[in-house]
C-alpha positions in Angstrom: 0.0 0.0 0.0 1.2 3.5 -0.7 1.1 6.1 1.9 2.2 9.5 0.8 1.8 11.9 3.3 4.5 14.7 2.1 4.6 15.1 -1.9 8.1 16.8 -1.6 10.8 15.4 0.2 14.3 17.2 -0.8 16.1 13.7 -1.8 16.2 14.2 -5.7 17.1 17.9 -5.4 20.9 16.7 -6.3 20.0 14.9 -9.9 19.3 11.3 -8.4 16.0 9.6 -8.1 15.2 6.2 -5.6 14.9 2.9 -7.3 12.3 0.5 -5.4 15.1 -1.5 -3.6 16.8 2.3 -1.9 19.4 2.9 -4.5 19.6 6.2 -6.5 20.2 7.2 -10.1 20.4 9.7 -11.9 17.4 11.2 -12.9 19.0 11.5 -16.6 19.7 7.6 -16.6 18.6 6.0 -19.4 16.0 4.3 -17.1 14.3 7.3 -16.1 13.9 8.6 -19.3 11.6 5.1 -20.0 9.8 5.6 -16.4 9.5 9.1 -17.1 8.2 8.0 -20.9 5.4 5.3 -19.4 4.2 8.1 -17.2 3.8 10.5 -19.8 1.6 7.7 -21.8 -0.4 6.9 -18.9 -0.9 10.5 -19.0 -2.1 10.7 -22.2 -4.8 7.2 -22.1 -6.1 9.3 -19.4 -6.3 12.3 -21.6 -7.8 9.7 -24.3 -10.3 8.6 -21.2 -11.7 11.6 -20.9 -13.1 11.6 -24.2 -15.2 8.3 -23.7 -18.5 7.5 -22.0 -17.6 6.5 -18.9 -19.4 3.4 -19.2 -18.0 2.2 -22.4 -16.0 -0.9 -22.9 -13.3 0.6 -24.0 -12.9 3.0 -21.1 -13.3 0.1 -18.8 -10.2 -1.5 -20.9 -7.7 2.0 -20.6 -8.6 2.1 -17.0 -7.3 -1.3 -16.3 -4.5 -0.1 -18.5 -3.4 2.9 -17.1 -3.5 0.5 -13.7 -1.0 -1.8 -15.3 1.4 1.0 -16.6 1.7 1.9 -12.4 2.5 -1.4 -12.4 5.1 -1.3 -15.1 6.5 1.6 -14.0 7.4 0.3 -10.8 8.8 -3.3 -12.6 11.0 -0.9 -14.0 12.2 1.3 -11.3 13.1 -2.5 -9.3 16.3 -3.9 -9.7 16.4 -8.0 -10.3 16.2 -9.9 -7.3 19.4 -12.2 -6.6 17.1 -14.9 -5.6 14.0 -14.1 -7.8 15.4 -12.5 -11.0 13.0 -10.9 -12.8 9.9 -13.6 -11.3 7.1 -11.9 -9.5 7.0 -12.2 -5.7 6.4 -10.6 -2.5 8.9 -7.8 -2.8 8.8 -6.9 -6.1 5.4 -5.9 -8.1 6.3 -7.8 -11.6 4.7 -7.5 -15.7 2.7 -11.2 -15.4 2.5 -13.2 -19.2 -1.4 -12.8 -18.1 -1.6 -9.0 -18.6 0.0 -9.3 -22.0 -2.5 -12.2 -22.7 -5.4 -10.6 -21.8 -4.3 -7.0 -24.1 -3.7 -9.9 -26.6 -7.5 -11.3 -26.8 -8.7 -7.3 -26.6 -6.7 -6.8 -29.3 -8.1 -9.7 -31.4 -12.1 -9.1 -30.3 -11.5 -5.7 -31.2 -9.8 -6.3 -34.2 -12.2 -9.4 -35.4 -14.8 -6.7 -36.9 -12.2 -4.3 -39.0 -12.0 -4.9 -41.9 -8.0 -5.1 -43.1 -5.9 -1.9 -43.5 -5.4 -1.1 -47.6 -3.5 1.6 -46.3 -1.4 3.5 -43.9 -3.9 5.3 -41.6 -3.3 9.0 -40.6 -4.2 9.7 -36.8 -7.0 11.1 -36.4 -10.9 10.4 -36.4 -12.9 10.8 -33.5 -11.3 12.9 -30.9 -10.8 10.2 -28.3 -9.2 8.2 -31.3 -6.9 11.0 -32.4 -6.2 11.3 -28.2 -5.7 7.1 -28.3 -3.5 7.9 -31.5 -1.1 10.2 -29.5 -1.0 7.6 -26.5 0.0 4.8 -28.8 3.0 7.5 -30.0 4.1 7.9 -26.5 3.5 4.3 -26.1 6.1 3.6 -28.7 8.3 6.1 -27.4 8.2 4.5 -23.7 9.6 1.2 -25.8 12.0 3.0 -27.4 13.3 4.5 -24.3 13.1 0.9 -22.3 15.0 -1.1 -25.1 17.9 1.8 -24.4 17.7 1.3 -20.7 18.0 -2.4 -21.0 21.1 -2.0 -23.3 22.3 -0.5 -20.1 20.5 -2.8 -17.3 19.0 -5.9 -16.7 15.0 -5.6 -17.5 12.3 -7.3 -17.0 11.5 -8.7 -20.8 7.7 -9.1 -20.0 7.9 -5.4 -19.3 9.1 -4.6 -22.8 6.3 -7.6 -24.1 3.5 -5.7 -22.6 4.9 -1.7 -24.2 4.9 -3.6 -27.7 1.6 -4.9 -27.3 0.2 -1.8 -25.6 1.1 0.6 -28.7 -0.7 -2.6 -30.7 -4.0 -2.4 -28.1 -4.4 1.7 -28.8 -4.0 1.3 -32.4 -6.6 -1.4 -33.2 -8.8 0.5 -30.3 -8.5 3.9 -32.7 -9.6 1.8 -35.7 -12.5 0.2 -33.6 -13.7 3.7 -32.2 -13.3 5.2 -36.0 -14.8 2.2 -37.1 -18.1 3.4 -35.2 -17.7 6.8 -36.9 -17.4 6.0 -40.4 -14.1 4.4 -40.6 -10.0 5.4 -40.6 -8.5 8.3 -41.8 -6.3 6.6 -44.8 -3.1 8.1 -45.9 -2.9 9.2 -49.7 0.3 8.9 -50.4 2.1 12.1 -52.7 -2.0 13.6 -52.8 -0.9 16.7 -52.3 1.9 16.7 -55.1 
């Protein structure tokens, strides 16, 4: 359980940030730039949130979502155990194969009424699509920024699984929400030659 009863607390005013297991970094490290990068997409399927009924499916998928990229964020910010590795336990909250399984089947309901893509899609659409659209950028980016930290570090490869598949899960969701609204914005390539 988190308890945060003081918001500011001095530690990180030298450059360096805590890690879950008490040891500091600096806040440049490759690895904060991906924390910093998940939070930033969380940040924006809230934005994308916002523009949904509250009731909708698909909100009810970005909220569990934006649970697991807490989740991630912390896998990230914890070290490998020596005894554990990267294996989920008491101490150390863990990316499970069954969060990437279940953004897998929402994927593939979602995706088993679109038709096939003839083209590249510009992002766009509805405006929680063209919100979901600039999540799944700073989805990608959070990727980006974790396959640099693990050049540097040991990470947790079910942490990079689930950011692939995420950036997959917000696409196919802007294609299903466009899909309700008269379909994807396609790219025409050289149109405006």
């Amino acid at each position: 359980m988190v308890k945060l009863n003081k918001i500011y607390t001095r530690t990180g005013d030298g450059g360096t940030t805590g890690l879950v297991d008490g040891s500091r970094i600096a806040k440049s490290a490759p690895l904060m730039a991906a924390v910093g990068d998940v939070d930033e997409a969380n940040s924006a399927v809230g934005l994308a949130v916002a523009a949904l009924s509250a009731d909708s499916g698909e909100a009810a998928m970005l909220a569990r979502i934006q649970n697991e990229l807490f989740d991630l964020g912390a896998d990230l910010a914890t070290p490998a155990d020596a005894e554990h590795g990267f294996g989920p336990h008491d101490m150390a909250l863990r990316i499970v194969p069954a969060q990437i399984a279940r953004l897998e089947a929402e994927i593939d309901a979602m995706n088993a009424a679109l038709a096939p893509l003839t083209s590249f899609i510009l992002p766009g659409g509805t405006e929680a699509a063209a919100r979901l659209h600039l999540a799944r950028a700073v989805a990608r980016r959070a990727e980006r920024a974790a396959v640099a930290a693990g050049e540097a570090r040991d990470l947790n490869p079910l942490a990079l699984a689930y950011l692939n598949r995420l950036s997959d899960h917000l696409f196919v969701m802007t294609r299903h929400i466009n899909a309700a609204a008269g379909g994807d914005i396609l790219w025409k390539p050289g149109a405006t030659r």
